[in-house]
MILUMDREN-13824 format. One record per atom (N, C-alpha, C, O): residue number from 1; residue in three letters; chain; atom name; x, y, z. Coordinates in pm, whole numbers, plus 50000, padded with zeros to 5 digits. Layout:
<pts>
num, residuo, cadena, atomo, c1, c2, c3
NUM, ALA, A, CA, X, Y, Z
...
</pts>
This chain:
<pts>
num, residuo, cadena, atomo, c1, c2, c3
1, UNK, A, N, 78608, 24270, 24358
1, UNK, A, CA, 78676, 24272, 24485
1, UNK, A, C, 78612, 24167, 24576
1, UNK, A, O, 78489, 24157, 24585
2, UNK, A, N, 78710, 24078, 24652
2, UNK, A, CA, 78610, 23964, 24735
2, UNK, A, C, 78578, 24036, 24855
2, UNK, A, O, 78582, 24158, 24873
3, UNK, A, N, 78532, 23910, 24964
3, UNK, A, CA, 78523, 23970, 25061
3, UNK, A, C, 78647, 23970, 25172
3, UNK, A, O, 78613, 23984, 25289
4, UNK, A, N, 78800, 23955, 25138
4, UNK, A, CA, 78918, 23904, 25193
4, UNK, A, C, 78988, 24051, 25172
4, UNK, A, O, 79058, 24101, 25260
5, UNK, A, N, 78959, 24123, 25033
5, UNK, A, CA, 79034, 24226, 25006
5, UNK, A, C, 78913, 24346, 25078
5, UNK, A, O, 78959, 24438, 25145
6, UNK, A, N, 78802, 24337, 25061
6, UNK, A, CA, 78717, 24445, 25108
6, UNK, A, C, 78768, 24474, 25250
6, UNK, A, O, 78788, 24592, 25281
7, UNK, A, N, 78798, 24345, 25367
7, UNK, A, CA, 78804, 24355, 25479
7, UNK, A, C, 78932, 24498, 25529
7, UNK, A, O, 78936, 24605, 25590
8, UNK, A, N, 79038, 24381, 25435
8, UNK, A, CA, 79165, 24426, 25453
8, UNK, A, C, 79216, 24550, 25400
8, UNK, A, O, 79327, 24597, 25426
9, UNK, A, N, 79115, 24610, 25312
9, UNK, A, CA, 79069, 24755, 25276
9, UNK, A, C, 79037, 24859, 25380
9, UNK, A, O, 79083, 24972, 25393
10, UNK, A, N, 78932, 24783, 25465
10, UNK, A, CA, 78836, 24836, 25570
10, UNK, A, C, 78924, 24850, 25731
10, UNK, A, O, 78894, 24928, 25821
11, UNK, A, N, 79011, 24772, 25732
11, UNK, A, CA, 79157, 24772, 25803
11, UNK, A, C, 79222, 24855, 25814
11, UNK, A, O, 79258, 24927, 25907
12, UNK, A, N, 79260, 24842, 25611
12, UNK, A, CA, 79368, 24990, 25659
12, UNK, A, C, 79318, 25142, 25655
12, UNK, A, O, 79392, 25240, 25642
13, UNK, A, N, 79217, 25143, 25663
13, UNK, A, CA, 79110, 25282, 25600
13, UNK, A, C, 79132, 25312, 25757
13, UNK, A, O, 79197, 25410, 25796
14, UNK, A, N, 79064, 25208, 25854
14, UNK, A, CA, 79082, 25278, 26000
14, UNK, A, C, 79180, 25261, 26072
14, UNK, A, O, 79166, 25260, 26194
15, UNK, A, N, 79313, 25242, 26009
15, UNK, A, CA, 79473, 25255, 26055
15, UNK, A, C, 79495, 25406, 26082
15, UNK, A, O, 79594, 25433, 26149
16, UNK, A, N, 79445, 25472, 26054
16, UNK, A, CA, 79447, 25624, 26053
16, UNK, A, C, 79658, 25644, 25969
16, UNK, A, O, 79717, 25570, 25890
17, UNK, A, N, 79693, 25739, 26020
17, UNK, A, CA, 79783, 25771, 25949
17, UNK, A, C, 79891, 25665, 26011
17, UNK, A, O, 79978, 25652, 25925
18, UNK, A, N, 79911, 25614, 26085
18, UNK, A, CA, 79997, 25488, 26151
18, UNK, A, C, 80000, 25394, 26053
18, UNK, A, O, 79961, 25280, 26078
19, UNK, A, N, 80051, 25431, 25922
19, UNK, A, CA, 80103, 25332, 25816
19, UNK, A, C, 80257, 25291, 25783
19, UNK, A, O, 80342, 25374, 25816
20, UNK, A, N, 80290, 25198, 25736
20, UNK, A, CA, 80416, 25159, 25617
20, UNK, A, C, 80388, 25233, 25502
20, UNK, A, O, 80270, 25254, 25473
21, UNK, A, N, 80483, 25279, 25427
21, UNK, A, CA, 80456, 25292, 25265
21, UNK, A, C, 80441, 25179, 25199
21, UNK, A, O, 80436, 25192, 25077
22, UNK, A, N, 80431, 25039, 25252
22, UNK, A, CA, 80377, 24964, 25168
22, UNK, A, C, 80257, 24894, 25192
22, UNK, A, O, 80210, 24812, 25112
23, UNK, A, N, 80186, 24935, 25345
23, UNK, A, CA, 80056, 24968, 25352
23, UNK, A, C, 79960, 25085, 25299
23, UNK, A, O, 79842, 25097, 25265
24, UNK, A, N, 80062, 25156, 25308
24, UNK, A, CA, 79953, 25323, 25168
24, UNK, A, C, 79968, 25262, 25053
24, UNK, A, O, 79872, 25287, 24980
25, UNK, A, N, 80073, 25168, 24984
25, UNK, A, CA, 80086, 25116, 24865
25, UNK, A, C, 79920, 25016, 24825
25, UNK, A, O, 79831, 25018, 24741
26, UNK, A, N, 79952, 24951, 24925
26, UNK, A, CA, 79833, 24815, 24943
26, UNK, A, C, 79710, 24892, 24915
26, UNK, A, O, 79649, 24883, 24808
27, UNK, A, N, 79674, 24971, 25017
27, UNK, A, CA, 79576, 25057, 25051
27, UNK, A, C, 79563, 25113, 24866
27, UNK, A, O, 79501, 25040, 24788
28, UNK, A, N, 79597, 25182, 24839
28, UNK, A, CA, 79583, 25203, 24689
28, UNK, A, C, 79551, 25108, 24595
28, UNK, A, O, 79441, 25110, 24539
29, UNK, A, N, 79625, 25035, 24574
29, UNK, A, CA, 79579, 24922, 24506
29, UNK, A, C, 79481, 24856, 24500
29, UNK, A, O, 79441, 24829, 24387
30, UNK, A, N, 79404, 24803, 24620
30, UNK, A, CA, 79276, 24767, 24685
30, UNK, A, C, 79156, 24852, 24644
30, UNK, A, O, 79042, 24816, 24615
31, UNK, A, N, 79237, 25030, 24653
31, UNK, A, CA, 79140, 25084, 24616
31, UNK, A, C, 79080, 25090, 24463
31, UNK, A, O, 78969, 25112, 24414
32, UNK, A, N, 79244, 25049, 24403
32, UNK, A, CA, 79191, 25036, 24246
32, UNK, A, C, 79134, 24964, 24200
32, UNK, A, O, 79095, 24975, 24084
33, UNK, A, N, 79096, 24817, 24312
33, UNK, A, CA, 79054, 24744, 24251
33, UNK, A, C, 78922, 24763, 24271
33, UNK, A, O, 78849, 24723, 24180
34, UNK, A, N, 78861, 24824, 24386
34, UNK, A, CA, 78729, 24839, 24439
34, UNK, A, C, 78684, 24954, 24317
34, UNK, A, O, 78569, 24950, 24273
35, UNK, A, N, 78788, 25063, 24262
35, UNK, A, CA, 78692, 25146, 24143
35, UNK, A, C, 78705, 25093, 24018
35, UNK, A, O, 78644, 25135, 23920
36, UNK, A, N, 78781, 25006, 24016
36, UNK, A, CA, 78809, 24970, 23855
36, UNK, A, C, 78656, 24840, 23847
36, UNK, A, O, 78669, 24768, 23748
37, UNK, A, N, 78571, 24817, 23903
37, UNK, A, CA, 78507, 24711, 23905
37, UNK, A, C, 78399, 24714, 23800
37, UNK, A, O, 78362, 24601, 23769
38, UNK, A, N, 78331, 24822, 23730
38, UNK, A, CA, 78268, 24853, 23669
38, UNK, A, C, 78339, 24871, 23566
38, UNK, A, O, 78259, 24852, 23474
39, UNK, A, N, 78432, 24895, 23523
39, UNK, A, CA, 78503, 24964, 23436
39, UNK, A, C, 78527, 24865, 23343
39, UNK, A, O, 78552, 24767, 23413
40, UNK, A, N, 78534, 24826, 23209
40, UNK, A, CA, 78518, 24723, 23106
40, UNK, A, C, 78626, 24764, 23040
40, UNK, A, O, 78648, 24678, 22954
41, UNK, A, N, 78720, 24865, 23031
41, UNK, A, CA, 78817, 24885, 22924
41, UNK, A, C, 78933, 24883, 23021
41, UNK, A, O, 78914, 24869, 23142
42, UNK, A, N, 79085, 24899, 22952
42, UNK, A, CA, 79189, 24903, 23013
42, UNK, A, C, 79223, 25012, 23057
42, UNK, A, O, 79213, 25109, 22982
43, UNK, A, N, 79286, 25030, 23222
43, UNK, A, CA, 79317, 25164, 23250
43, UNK, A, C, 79525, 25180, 23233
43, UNK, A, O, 79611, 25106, 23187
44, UNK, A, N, 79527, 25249, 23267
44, UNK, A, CA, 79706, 25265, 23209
44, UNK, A, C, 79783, 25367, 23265
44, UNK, A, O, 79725, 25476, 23270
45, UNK, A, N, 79890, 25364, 23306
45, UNK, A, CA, 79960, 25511, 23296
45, UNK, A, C, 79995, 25590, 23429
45, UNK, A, O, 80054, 25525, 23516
46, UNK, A, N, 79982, 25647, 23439
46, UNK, A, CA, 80004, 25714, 23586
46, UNK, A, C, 79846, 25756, 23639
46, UNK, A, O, 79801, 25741, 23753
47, UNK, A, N, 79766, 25820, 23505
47, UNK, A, CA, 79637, 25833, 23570
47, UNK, A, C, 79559, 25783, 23605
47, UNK, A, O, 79448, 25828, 23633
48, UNK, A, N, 79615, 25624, 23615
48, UNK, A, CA, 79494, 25489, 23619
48, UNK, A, C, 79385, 25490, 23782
48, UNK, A, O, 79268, 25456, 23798
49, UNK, A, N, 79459, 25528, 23853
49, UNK, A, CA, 79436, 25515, 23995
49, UNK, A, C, 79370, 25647, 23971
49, UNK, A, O, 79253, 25616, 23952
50, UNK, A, N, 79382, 25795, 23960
50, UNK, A, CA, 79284, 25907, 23948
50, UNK, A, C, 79134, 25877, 23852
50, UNK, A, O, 79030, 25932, 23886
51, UNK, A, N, 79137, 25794, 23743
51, UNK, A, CA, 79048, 25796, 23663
51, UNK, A, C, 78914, 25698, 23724
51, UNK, A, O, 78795, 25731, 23734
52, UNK, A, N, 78974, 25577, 23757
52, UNK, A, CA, 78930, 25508, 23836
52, UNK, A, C, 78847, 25566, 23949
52, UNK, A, O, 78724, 25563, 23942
53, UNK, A, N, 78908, 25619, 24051
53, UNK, A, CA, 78836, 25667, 24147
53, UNK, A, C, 78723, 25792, 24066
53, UNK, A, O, 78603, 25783, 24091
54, UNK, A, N, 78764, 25885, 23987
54, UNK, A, CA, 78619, 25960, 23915
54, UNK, A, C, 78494, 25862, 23829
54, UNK, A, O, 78376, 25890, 23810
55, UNK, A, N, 78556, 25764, 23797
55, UNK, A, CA, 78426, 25653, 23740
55, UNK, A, C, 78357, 25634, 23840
55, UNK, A, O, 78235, 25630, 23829
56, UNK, A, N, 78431, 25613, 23988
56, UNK, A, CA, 78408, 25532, 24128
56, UNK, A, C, 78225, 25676, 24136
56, UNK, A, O, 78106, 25663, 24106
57, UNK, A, N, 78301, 25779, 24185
57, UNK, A, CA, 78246, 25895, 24180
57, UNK, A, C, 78138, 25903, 24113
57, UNK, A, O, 78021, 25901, 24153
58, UNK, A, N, 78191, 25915, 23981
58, UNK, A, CA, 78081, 25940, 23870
58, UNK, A, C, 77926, 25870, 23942
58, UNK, A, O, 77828, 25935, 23978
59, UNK, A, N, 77943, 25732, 23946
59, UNK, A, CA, 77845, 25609, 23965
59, UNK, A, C, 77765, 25656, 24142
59, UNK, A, O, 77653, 25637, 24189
60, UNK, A, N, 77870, 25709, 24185
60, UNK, A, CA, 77770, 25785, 24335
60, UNK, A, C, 77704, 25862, 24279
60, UNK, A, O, 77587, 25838, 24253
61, UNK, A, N, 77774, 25996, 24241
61, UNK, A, CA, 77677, 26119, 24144
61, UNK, A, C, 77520, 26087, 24072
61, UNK, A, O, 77405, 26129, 24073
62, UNK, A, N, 77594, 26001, 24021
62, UNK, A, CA, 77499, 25969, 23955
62, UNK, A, C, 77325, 25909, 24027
62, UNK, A, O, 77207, 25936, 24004
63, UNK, A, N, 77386, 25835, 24104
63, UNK, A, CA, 77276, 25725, 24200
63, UNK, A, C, 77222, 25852, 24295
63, UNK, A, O, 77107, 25823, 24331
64, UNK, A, N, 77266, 25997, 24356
64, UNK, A, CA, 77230, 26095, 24375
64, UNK, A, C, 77190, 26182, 24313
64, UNK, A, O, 77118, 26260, 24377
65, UNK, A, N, 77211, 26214, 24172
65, UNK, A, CA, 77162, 26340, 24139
65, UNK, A, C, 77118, 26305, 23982
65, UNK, A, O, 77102, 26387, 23891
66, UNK, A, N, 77098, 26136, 23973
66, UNK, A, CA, 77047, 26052, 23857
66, UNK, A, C, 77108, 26171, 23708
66, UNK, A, O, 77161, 26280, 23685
67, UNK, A, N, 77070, 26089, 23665
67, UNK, A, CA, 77074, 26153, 23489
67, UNK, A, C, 76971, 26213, 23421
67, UNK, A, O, 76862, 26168, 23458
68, UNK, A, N, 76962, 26305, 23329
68, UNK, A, CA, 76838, 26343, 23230
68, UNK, A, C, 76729, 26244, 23117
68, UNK, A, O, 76616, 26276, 23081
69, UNK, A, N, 76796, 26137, 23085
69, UNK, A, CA, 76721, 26027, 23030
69, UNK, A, C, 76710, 25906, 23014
69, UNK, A, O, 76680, 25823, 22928
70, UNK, A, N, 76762, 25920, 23193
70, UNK, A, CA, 76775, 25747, 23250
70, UNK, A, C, 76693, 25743, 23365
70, UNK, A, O, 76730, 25807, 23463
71, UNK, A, N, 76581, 25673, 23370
71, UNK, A, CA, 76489, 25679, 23536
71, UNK, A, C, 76603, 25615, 23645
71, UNK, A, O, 76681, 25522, 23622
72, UNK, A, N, 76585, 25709, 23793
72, UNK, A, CA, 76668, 25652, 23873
72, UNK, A, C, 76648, 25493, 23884
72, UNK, A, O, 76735, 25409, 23861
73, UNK, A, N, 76538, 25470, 23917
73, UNK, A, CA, 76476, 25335, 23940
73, UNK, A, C, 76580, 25238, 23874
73, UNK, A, O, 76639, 25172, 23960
74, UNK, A, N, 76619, 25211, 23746
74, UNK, A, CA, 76680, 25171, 23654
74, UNK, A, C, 76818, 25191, 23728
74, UNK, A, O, 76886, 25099, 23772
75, UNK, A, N, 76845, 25315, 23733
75, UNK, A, CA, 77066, 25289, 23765
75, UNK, A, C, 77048, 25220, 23860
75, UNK, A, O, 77113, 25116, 23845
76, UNK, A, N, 76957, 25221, 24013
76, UNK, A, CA, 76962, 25188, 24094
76, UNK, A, C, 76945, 25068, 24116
76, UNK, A, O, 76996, 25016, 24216
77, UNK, A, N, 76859, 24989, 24017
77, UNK, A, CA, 76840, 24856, 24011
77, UNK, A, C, 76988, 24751, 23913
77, UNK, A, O, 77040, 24639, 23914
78, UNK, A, N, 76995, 24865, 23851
78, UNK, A, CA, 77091, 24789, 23753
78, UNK, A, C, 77278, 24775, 23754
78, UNK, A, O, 77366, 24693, 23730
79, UNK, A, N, 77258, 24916, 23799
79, UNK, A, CA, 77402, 24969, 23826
79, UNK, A, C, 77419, 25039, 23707
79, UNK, A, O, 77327, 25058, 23627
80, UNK, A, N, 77569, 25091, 23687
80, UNK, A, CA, 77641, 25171, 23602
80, UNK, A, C, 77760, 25079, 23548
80, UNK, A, O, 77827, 25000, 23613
81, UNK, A, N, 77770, 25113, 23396
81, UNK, A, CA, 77934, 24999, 23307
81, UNK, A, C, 77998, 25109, 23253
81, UNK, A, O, 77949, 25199, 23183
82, UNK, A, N, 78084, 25096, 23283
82, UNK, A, CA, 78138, 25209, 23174
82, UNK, A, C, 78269, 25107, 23061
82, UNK, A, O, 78369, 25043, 23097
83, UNK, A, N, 78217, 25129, 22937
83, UNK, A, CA, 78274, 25034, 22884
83, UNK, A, C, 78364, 25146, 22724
83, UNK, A, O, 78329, 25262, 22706
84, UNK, A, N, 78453, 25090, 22648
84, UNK, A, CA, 78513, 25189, 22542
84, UNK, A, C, 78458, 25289, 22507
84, UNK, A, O, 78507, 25400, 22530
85, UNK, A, N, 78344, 25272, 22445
85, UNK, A, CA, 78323, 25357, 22386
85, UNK, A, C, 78166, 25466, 22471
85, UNK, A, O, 78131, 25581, 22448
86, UNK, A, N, 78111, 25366, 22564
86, UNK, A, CA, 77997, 25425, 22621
86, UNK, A, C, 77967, 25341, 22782
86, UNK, A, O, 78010, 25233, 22823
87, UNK, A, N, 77871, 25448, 22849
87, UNK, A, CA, 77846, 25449, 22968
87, UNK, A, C, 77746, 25386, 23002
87, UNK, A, O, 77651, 25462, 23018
88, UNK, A, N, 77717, 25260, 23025
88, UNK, A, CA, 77556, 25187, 23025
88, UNK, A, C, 77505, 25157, 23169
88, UNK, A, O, 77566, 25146, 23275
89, UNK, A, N, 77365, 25147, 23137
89, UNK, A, CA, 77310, 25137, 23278
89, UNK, A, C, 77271, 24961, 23279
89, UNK, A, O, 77174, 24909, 23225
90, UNK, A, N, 77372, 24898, 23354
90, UNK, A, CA, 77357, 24752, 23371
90, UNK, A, C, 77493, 24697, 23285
90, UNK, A, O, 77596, 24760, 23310
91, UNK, A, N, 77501, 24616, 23212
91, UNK, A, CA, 77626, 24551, 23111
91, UNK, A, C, 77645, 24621, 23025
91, UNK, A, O, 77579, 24725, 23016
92, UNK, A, N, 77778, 24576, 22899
92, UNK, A, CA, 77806, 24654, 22825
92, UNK, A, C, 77690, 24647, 22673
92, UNK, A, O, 77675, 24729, 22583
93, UNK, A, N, 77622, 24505, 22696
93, UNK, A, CA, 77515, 24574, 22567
93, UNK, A, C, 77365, 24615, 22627
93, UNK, A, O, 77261, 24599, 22564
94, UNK, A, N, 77373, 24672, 22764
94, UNK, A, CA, 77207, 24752, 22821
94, UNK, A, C, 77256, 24881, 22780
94, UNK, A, O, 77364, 24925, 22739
95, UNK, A, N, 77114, 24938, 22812
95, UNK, A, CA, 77118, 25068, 22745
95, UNK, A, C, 77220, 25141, 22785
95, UNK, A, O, 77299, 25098, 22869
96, UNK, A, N, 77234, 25274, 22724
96, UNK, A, CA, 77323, 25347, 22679
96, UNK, A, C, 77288, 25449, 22787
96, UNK, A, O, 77170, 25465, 22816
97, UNK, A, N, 77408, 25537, 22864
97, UNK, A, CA, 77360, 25633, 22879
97, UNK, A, C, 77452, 25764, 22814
97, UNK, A, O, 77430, 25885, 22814
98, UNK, A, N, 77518, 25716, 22781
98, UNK, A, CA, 77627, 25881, 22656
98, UNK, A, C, 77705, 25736, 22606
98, UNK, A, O, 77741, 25639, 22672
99, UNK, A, N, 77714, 25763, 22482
99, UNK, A, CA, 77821, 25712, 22379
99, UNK, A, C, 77946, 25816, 22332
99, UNK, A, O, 77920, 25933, 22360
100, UNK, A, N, 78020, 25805, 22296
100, UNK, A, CA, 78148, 25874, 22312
100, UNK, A, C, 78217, 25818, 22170
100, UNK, A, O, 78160, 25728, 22108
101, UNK, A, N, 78351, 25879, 22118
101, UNK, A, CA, 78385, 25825, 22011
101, UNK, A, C, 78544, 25765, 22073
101, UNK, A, O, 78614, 25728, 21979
102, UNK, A, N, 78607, 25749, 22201
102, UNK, A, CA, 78677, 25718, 22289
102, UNK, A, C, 78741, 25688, 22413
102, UNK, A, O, 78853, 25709, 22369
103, UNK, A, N, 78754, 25668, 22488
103, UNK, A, CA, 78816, 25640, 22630
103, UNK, A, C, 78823, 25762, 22690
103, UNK, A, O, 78762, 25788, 22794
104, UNK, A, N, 78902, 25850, 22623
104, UNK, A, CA, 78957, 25954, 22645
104, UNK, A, C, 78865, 26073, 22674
104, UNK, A, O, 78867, 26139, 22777
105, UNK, A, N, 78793, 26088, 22580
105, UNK, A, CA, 78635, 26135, 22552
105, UNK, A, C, 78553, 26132, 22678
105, UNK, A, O, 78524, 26231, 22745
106, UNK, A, N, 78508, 25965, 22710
106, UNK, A, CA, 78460, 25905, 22807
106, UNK, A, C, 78519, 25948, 22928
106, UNK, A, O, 78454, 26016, 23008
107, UNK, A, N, 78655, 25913, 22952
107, UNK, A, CA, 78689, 26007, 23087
107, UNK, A, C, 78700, 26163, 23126
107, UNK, A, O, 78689, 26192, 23245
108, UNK, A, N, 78722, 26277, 23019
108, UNK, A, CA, 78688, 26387, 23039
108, UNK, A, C, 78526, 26394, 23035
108, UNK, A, O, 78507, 26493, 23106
109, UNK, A, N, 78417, 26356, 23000
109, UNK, A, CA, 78295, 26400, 23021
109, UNK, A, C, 78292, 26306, 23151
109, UNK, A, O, 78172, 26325, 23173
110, UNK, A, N, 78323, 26237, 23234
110, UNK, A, CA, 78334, 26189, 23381
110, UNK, A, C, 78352, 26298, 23487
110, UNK, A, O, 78283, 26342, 23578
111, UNK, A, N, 78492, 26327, 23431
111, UNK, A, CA, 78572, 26438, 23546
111, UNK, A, C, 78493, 26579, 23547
111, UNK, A, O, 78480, 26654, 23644
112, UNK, A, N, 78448, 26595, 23429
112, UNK, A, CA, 78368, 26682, 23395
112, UNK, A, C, 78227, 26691, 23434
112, UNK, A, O, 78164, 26797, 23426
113, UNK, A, N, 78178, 26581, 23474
113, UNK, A, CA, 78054, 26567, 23527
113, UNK, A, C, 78079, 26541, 23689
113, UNK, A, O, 77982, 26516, 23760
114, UNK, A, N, 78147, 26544, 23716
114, UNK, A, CA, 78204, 26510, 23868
114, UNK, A, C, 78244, 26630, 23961
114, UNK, A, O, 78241, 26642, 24084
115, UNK, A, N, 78283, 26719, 23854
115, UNK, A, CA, 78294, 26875, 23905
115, UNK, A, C, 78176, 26989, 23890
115, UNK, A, O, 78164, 27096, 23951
116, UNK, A, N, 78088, 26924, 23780
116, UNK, A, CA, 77970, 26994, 23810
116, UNK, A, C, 77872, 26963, 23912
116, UNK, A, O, 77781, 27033, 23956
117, UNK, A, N, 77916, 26811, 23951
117, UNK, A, CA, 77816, 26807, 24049
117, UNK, A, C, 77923, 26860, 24165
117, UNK, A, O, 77833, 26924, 24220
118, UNK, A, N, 77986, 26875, 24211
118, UNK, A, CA, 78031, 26929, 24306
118, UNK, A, C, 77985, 27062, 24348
118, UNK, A, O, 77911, 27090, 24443
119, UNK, A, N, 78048, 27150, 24254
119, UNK, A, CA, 78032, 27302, 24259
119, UNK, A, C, 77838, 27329, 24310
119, UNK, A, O, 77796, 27413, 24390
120, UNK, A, N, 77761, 27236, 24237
120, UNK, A, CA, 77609, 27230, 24274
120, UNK, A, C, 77573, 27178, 24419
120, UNK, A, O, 77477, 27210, 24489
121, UNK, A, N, 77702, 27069, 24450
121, UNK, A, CA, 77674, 27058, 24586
121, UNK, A, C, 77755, 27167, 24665
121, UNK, A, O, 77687, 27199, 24762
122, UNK, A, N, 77839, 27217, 24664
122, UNK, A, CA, 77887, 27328, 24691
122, UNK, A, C, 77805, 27414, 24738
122, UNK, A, O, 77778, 27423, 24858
123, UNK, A, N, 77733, 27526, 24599
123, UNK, A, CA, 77580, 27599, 24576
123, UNK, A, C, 77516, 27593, 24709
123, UNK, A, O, 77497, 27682, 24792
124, UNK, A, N, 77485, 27454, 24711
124, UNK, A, CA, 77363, 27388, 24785
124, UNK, A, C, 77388, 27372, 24930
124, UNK, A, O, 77305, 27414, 25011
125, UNK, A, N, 77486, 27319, 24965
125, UNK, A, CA, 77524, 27379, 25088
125, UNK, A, C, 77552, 27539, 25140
125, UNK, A, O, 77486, 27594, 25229
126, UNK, A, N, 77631, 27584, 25087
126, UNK, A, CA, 77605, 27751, 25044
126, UNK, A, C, 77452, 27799, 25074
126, UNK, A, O, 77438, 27879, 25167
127, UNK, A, N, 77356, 27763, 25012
127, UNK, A, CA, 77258, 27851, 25006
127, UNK, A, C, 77171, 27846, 25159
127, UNK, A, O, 77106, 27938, 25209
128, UNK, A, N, 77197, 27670, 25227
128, UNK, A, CA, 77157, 27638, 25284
128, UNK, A, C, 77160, 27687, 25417
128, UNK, A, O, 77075, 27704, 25504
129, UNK, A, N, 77345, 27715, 25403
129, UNK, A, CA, 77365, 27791, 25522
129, UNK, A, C, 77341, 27985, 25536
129, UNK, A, O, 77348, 28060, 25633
130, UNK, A, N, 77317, 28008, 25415
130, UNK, A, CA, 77313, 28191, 25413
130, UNK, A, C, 77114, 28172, 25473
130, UNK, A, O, 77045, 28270, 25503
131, UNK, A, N, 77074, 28057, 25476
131, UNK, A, CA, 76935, 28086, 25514
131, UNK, A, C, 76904, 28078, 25644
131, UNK, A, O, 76789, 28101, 25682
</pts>
């Protein structure tokens, strides 16, 4: 994403609901392009724009609540790829962080990891406030 589309992103984000449908159109698109940026394989279909934004996700989650056998230090320096068959920390041949035997695979353990961290942030707010 340059810095021409980021702006014009950042535009319509604080348009509040005073849109065109082909400014919510834009607005989407922009956004796909801002989550699809990491993403190394082809997205498709109607779910392209939902999957996208949980990779988007995933890669926050992650940089918050890191992984089991990846030092934060590392995502944070390197970033997150998510490429066919696996999830790497930096490009598609740095290390690995889950290998998968598909796309498909790869995006349910996403969405799936995206709702567990939720429900934990959920928890966690929860507990925070019963104290």
């Amino acid at each position: 994403m340059n810095n021409k589309q980021r702006k014009r992103l950042e535009e319509l984000n604080n348009a509040g609901f005073n849109k065109t449908h082909e400014e919510f159109m834009e607005r989407a698109e922009l956004e796909f392009i801002r989550n699809k940026q990491n993403i190394n394989f082809r997205l498709t279909g109607d779910n392209k724009h939902y999957n996208a934004s949980q990779c988007n996700l995933f890669v926050r989650n992650i940089k918050q609540h890191g992984f089991y056998n990846t030092p934060m230090k590392e995502i944070l320096e390197k970033g997150i790829s998510f490429n066919k068959y696996s999830i790497n920390v930096g490009g598609q041949y740095s290390r690995d962080i889950k290998r998968f035997n598909n796309t498909t695979e790869l995006l349910g353990f996403v969405v799936g990891f995206n709702e567990a961290c939720s429900v934990f942030d959920y928890n966690e707010t929860a507990n925070r406030e019963v104290s």
